[in-house]
N, C-alpha and C positions, 0 to 999 in steps of 0.2 A: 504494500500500500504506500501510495506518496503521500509527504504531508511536504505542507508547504507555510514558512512561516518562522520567525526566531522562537516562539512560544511551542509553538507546536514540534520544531526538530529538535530543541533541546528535550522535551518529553518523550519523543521518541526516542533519543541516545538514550535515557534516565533507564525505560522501561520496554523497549523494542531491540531487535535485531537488525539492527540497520548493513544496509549493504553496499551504499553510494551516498554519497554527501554531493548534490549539486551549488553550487556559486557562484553567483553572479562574480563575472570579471570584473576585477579592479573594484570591487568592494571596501571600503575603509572603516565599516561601521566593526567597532571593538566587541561587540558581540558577536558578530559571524564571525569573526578572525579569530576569539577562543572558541566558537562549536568546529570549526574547521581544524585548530591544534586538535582539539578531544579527541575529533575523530583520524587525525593520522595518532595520534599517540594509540591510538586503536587497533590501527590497521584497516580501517574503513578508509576506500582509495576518494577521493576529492577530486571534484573537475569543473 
């Protein structure tokens, strides 16, 4: 299932199986830029 949203993919890292992390390019907002470390510190691939 996609979720879409900083509220919603931070809940889903918390309490899902995440398998991809999508990101807008060139992003600067400090909240995606830690769900993005979380999920490489993961192993979940980011794109």
């Amino acid at each position: 299932m996609q979720r879409c949203g900083i509220e919603e993919v931070t809940a889903a890292l918390d309490s899902e199986e995440v398998a991809l992390l999508l990101v807008l390019r060139d992003s600067e907002d400090e909240e995606v830029a830690r769900l993005r470390e979380l999920a490489e510190s993961r192993g979940i691939p980011v794109r």
